[in-house]
C-alpha positions as CSV (number, residue, x, y, z in Angstrom):
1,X,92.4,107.6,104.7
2,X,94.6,104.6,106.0
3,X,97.8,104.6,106.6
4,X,99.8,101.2,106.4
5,X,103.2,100.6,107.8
6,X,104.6,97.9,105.5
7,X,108.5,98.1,107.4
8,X,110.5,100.9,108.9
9,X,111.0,103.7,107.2
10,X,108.4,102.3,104.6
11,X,104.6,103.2,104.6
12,X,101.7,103.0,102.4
13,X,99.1,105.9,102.6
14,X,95.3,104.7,101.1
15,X,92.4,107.2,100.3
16,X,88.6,106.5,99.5
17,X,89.2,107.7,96.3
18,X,91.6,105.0,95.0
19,X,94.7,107.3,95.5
20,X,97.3,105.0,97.3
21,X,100.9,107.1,97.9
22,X,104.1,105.3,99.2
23,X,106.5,107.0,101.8
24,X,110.0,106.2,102.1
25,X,111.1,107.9,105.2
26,X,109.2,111.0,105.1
27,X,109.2,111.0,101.2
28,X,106.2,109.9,98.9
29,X,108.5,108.4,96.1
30,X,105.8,106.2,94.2
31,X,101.6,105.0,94.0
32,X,98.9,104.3,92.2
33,X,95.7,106.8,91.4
34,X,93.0,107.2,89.1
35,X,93.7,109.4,86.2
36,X,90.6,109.7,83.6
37,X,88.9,106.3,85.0
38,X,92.1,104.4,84.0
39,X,94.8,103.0,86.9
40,X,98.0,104.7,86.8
41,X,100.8,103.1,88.8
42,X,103.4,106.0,88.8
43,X,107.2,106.8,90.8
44,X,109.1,109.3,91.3
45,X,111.9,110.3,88.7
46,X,114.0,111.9,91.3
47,X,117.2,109.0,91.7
48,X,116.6,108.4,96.0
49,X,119.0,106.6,98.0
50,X,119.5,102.8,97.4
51,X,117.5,102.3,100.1
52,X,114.5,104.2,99.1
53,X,114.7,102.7,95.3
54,X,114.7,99.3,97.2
55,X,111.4,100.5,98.7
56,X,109.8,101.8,95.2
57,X,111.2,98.4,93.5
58,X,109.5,96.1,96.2
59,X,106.0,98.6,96.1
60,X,106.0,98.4,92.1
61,X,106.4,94.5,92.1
62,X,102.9,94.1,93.9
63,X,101.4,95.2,90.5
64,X,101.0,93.2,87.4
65,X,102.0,95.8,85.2
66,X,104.0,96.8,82.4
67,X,104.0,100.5,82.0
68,X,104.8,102.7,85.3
69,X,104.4,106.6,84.8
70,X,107.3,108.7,85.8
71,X,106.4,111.8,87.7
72,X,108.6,114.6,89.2
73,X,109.1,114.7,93.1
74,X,107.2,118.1,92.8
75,X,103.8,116.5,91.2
76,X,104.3,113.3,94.0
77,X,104.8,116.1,96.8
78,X,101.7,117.7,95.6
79,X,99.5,114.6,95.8
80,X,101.1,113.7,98.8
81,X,100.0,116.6,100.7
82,X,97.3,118.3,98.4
83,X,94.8,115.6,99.0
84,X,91.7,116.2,101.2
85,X,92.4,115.8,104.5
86,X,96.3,115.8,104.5
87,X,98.3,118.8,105.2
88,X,102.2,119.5,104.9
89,X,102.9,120.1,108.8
């Protein structure tokens, strides 16, 4: 696992298995993960503050890609903190 502060209140959490998660403030709101050998870039479809969607705007734009999945904050929360070696403290 590596974490990666990109700005306050903004970070970028990496596992071995591809799985990449962004936080806004305490929040994973957006990422990218593997779903049947295919990349899936995916956010939230929960509306955040304008500062948050900021974040998820500037995190999607790193990818060259059309199509972003739309999860619910429940599925996000759950790869978030379900993952091997990450616990909801």
């Amino acid at each position: 696992m590596k974490l990666i502060s990109i700005s306050s209140n903004e970070t970028v959490v990496s596992f071995s298995n591809g799985t990449e998660i962004l936080f806004s403030y305490n929040t994973p709101v957006a990422g990218r993960r593997l779903v049947d050998g295919a990349l899936q870039i995916f956010k939230t479809n929960k509306k955040w503050s304008r500062t948050t969607s900021k974040h998820i705007s500037k995190y999607l734009n790193t990818f060259i890609r059309d199509e972003v999945a739309e999860l619910s904050q429940e599925e996000i929360n759950s790869l978030g903190y379900n993952i091997k070696g990450v616990q909801n403290v």
